[in-house]
Every structure is written in structure tokens, then in C-alpha cells.
N, C-alpha and C positions, 0 to 999 in steps of 0.2 A: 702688329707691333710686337718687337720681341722684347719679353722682359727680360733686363739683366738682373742678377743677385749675386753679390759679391760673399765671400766666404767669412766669415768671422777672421782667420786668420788675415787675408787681403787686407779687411779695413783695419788693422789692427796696425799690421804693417806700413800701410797706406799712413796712417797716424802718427805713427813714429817720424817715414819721412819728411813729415812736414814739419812735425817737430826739430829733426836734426839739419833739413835745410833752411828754417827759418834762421834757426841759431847759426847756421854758416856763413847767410848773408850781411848780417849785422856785423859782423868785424869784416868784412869788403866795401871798401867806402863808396866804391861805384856801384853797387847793387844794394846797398844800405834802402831805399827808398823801393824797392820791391816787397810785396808781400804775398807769401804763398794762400790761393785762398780753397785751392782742394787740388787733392793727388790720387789717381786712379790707377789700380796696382794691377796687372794681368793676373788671372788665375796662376800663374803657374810661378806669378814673384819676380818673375826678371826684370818685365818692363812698366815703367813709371811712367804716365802723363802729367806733371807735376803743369799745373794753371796758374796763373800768375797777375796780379795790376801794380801797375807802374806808378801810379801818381800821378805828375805832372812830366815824369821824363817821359824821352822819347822810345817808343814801343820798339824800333829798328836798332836805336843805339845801345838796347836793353838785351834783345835778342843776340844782337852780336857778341855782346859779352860774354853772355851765356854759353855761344858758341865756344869763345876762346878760354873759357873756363869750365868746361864740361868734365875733362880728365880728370880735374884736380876736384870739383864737385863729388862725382862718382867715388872717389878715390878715400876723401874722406867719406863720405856718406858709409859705405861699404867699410872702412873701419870701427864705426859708430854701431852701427845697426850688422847684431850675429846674423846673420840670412850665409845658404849654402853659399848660392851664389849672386853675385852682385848686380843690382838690379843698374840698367839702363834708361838713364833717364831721358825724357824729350820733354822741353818746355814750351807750354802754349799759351798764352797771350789770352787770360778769359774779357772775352767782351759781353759777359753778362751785366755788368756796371756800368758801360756803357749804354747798353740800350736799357736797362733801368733811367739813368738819363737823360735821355730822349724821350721815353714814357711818361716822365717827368712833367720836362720841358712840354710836352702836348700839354697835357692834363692841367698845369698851369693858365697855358696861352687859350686854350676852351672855357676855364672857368675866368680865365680875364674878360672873354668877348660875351659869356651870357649874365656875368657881373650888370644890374641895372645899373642906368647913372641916376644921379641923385636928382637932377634937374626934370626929370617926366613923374 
């Protein structure tokens, strides 16, 4: 297993963008209902894995957005945040919530079936 350690400056940066894309999406009325829930910054600062849950919208029709708003993303981000150079974003879709979910949903439906009934 390799450990990764990210650099004090990374997370730092990493922080800010989440910061400054949270605040970008809230005035986009179609990405209003996104939430950034962690951004992973390359050693070297350029490229961003920015992670993301939807809510109740659609994860496809989320993504495409994203697609067709990426320029303008970057663009502001990169004037917000001093960095040399402007980091590259890519957004993934975390399905960590959802398989908490699911987790759930077991753990629920196991303790419903060794639930006694009242009647024995």
C-alpha cells in the first residue's frame, strides 16, 4: 500500500478551492444544488480533482454542465486564488454517500429481521 502525504501548502490550496468553487456555484442556478465535498490538489498545484454530490439531481445532467462550464470555472477560480499557474480542474462524482446509503439501508433491514415480534 502506498502512502500518500500531501504537502501543507496542497491542502491549503486544496481548501481555498473549495472554498472559491463552493461560492461559484451558488450564484449558477443549475449547479446551485451541488456540493463540493473534497478537492485533491497534485503536488505540483496544477491539477485538481474537485469531488462532488448532487442531491437529488441527475449525476449525468450535472456532469454535463460541468463540462460546458469548465472554462469559465477555471477562469474565475484562477483569478480568485494567486497560484503561478492555473490549476486544472476535473470533477468526480463522490459515491461515498451513496454507499454509506446502502450501508444504511443493510444495517436497517438486518436489524428489522432479528427484531423479536412481540407475539412469541
Amino acid at each position: 500500500m502506498q502512502k500518500t502525504t500531501r504537502s501543507h501548502r496542497a491542502m491549503k490550496v486544496a481548501s481555498e478551492i473549495k472554498k472559491v468553487l463552493s461560492g461559484l456555484l451558488l450564484f449558477d442556478d443549475d449547479l446551485r444544488c451541488v456540493s463540493i465535498t473534497e478537492v485533491d490538489v497534485s503536488p505540483n498545484l496544477r491539477f485538481s480533482k474537485v469531488y462532488f454530490v448532487c442531491g437529488e439531481a441527475n449525476v449525468d445532467d450535472i456532469m454535463m454542465l460541468f463540462d460546458i462550464r469548465l472554462k469559465h470555472l477555471q477562469k474565475d477560480l484562477a483569478e480568485a486564488i494567486n497560484l503561478k499557474y492555473a490549476t486544472t480542474l476535473q470533477f468526480i462524482y463522490d459515491k461515498a454517500f451513496d454507499h454509506a446509503d446502502k450501508i444504511t439501508k443493510i444495517l436497517d433491514e438486518i436489524a428489522h429481521e432479528k427484531k423479536p415480534t412481540e407475539n412469541q
